[in-house]
N, C-alpha and C positions, 0 to 999 in steps of 0.2 A: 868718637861716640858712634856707634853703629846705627843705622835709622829703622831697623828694631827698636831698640831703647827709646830712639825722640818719638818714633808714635806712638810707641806707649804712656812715656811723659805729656804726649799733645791730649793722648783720650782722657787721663786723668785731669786735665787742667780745665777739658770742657766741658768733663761732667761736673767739674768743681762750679766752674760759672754759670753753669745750670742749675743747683744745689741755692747759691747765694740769689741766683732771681727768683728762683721759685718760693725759697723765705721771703725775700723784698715782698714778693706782693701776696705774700700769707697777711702778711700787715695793714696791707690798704685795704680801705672797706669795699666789698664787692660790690661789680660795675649792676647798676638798674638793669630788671630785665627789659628787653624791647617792646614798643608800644607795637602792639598787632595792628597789621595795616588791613585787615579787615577783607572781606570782596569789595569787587563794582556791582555796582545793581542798574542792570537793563528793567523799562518799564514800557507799559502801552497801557492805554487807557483811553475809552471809547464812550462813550457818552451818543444818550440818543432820547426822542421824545416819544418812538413809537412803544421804548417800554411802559410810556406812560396813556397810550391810548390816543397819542395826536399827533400833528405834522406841523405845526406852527413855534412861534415864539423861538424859544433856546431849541432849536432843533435835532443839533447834530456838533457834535466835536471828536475830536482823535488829536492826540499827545503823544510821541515817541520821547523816551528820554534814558539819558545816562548818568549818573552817578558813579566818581570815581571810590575808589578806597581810602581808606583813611592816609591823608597827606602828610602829616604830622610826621607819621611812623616811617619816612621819607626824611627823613632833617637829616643830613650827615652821612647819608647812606651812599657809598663810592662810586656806585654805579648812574646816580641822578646827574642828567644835565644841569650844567651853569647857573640856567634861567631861571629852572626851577628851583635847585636850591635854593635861591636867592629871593625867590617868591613865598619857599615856605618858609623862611627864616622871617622875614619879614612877616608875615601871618600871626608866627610866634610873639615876636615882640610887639604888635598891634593888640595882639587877644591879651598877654600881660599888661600892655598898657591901660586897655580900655574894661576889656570884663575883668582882671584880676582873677582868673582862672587857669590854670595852667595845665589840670585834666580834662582836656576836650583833644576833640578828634576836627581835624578839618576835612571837607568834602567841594570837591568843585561838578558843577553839572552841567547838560549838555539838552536842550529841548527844541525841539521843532514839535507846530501842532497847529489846528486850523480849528475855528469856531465858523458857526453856522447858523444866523435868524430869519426869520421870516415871519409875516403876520398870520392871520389866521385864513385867509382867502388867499389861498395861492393858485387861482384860478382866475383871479381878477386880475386882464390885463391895464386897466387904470390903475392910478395910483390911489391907495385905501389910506386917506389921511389922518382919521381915525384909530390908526396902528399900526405896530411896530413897523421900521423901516426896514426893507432886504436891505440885509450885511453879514458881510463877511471879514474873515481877522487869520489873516495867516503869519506865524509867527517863527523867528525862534529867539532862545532864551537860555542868559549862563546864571545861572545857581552858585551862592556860596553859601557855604554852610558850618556853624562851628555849633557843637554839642557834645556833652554829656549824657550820661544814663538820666539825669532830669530835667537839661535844659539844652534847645537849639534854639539857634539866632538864623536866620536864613535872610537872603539879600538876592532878591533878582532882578534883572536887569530883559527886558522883551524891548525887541525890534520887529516891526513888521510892514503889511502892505493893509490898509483897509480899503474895500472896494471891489473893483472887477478883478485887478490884479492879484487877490488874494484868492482865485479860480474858485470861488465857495459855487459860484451857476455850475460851471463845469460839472464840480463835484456833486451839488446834487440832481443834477441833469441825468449824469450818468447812474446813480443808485437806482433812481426812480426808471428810466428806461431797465436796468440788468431786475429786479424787483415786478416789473407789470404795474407801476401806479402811472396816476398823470404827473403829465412835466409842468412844471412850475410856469406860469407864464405873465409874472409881473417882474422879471428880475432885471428890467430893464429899467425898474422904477431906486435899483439897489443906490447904496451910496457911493459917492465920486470918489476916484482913486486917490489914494493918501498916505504916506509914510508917516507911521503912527511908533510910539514908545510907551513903555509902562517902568515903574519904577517902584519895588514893591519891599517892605522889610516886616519879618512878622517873628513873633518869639513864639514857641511852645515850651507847656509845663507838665510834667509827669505830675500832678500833685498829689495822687497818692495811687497807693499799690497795696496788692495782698494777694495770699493765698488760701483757699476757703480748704481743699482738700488733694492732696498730692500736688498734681498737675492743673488742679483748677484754681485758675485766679483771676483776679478783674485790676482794672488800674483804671482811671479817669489823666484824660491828655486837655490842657485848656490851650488857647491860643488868641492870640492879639495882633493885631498886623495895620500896617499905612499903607494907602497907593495911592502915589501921583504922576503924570504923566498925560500926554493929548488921549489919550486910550481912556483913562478913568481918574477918577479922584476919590478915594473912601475913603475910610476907616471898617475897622471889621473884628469881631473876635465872636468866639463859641469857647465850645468845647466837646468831648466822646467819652462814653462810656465806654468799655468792652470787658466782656468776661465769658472764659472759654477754656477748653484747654493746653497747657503749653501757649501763650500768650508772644507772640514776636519780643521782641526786646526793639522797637521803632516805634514811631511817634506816628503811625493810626490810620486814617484811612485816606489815599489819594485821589482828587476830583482835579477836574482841569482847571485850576484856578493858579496861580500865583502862589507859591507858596506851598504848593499842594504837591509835592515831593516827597512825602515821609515815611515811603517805603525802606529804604535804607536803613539797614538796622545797624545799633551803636554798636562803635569799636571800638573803645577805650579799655585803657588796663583796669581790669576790676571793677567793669562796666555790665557782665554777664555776656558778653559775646552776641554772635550773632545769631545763637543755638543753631541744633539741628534737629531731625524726625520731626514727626505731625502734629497739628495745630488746627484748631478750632474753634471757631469761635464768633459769636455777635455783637454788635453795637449800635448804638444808638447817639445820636449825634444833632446839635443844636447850631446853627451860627447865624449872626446878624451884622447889613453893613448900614454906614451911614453914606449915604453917597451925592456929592457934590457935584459929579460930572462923569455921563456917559454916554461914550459917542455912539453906539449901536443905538442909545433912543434919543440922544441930541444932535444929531446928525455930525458932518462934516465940519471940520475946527477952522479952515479956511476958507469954506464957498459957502451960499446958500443949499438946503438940502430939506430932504423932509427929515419930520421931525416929531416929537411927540412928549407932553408933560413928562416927567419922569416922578416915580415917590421915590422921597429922599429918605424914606425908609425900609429895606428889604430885609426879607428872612429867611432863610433854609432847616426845615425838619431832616434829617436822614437816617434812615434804617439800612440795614445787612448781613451780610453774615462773610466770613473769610476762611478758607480752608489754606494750612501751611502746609508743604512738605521737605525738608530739607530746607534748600534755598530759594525754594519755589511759593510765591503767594498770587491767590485768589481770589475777589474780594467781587461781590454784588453789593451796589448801593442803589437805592429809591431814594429821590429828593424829592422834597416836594416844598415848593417856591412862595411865595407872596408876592402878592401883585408888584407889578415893576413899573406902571407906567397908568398914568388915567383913563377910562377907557376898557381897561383892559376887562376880557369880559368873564375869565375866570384866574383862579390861581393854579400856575405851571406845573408840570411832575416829568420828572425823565429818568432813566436808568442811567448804573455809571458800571462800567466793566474794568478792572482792573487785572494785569498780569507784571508781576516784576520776577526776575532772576538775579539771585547774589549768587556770586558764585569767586 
C-alpha cells in the first residue's frame, strides 16, 4: 500500500472521529457561562473635623484599602495556586452550608488606617479630666466578604497599636507645623501603649430599588452589624437613601468604620455588573450604635488611664453627594455625631472624603 493511500485513509479516519465528538457533545447540555471575576477596588478615604469647623474630639482619620475581585470566579481556574484554590473551595461549601446561597461573589480585603482624638483644649498642657482622652488607633485590617446584588455579609478582623506607638502625636504634630496652627501640647497626657483588636460582622440590605426616569433611580441600603473586641463592644445598624443618575450597583457610602468597605461594586452573573460612564448622585444616611465598651473614652484595658463617662447611646446623621465615572467614584459626606461621652460640651460634625478605583 503506497503511503499516499494510508494518509489519505489516516485524514478520513480523523475527520471521522472529529465528526463522532463533535455529535457526542451536541447532546450534553451546554457547559455555564463563567462567573465574571469583576475588578479590585483601591480606596482612600480621609475623614477630618476641620470640615466641620473644629479641632477637637474625632479629629482626624485616613484608611488605605483593597479589595480583591470576585474570588469565586477563581474556583477551578488552571492558573490559581494550591492555597488558594483550596481556600475558595472551601469558601464555597461554607457559604452552601451556612447561607444556602450559591449566587454570591466572594471578596477578600486589605486595610491599613489611623484614627485620631483629642479633647477640646489642646492647648492645655495638664490633663483635662473632664474630656476626651488623647488617642490614637493605628490599624490594619482583613475583610471578608460574601454578597449578592441584595445582600452582603462582611467579617473583619483589625489588629493594631493604641497609644504613642500608633504615631497619631507625630502625625498631628506634623499637619499642624506644614498648615501654620499651634501644636497640640497635652499629648503627653495621650493613652498608654497597647496592642488592641476589633472583631466586627455586619450584614447589608438592598431593600428596594427603582427607576423614576431612564437613568434616574434611587434604591435604599439598610445595615446591621456586632463588634467586639478590647477596641470596642457595640452593636449598630442604619440605613441610606440614594437617588441619582446611573446609580453604582455597590452597597453605598464608605466612612472609616468597620465594615465601611462598600465601594466595591457587585460581580455576580446576572447581578448588573459593575457598569460603566457617569454617575450622580445624593444620599442621605442614618445610623445608631449601642455601645458597651470604648477604649478611646474608657481608657487603657490593662493599666490605669484617664478616662471619661461614656453614653451608651450614639448616633450619626449623614449627608452627600458622589460623582461616578467609569470605575472611578467620588463621594463627600458631613456627619454629624451625638454626644459620645458626659461632659461633653457640644455635638460632633466632620467631613469624610472618599476615592475608590475598580478597575
Amino acid at each position: 500500500m503506497s503511503v499516499s493511500r494510508l494518509a489519505c485513509q489516516a485524514r478520513v479516519l480523523l475527520l471521522a472521529l472529529l465528526c463522532a465528538v463533535s455529535a457526542s457533545r451536541a447532546d450534553e447540555p451546554a457547559a455555564s457561562a463563567p462567573l465574571d471575576a469583576g475588578p479590585q477596588t483601591y480606596s482612600v478615604v480621609f475623614e477630618n473635623d476641620l470640615f466641620g469647623d473644629s479641632d477637637a474630639q474625632y479629629t482626624n482619620g485616613v484608611k488605605l484599602s483593597w479589595m480583591s475581585p470576585n474570588l469565586k470566579a477563581l474556583d477551578g481556574a488552571p492558573d490559581v495556586h494550591r492555597w488558594l484554590a483550596h481556600a475558595i473551595h472551601g469558601l464555597n461549601a461554607f457559604e452552601h452550608a451556612v447561607v444556602g446561597d450559591s449566587d454570591r461573589a466572594f471578596n477578600i480585603g486589605f486595610t491599613i488606617g489611623q484614627l485620631m482624638f483629642t479633647p477640646n483644649d489642646t492647648q492645655a498642657v495638664r490633663l483635662v479630666e473632664d474630656d476626651r482622652p488623647y488617642a490614637g488607633w493605628l490599624f490594619g485590617g482583613l475583610s471578608l466578604v460574601s454578597k449578592n446584588d441584595r445582600v452582603a455579609d462582611t467579617f473583619d478582623v483589625q489588629f493594631g497599636m493604641v497609644g504613642p506607638a500608633s504615631l497619631a502625636e507625630d502625625a498631628q504634630e506634623l499637619i499642624h507645623d506644614l498648615r501654620g496652627f499651634d501644636t497640640p501640647r497635652g499629648w503627653q497626657n495621650q493613652l498608654s501603649n497597647e496592642p488592641a483588636f476589633l472583631l466586627y460582622y455586619e450584614r447589608r440590605w438592598r431593600l428596594f430599588d427603582g427607576r423614576l426616569y431612564r437613568q434616574l433611580g434611587y434604591d435604599f441600603i439598610a445595615h446591621a452589624g456586632v463588634a467586639g473586641g478590647t477596641v470596642a463592644v457595640y452593636g449598630a445598624g442604619g440605613g441610606e437613601l440614594r437617588a441619582g443618575w446611573n446609580l453604582p450597583r455597590d452597597f453605598g457610602t464608605a466612612l472609616i468604620r468597620p465594615g465601611g468597605d462598600a465601594n466595591a461594586p457587585v460581580t455576580v452573573s446576572g447581578a448588573g455588573g459593575h457598569g460603566r460612564g457617569f454617575g450622580a448622585y445624593g444620599f442621605a444616611a442614618f445610623g445608631g450604635r449601642v455601645v458597651g465598651h470604648n477604649i478611646f473614652l474608657d481608657g487603657n484595658t490593662f493599666e490605669d488611664s484617664h478616662s471619661v463617662d461614656k453614653k451608651h447611646a450614639v448616633g450619626d446623621l449623614i449627608v452627600g453627594a458622589s460623582m461616578v465615572l467609569d470605575g472611578v467614584k467620588l463621594s463627600y459626606a458631613q456627619v454629624f455625631r451625638t454626644r459620645e461621652f458626659d461632659g461633653q460640651e457640644r455635638q460632633h460634625n466632620f467631613g469624610s472624603v472618599s476615592l475608590s478605583v475598580s478597575f
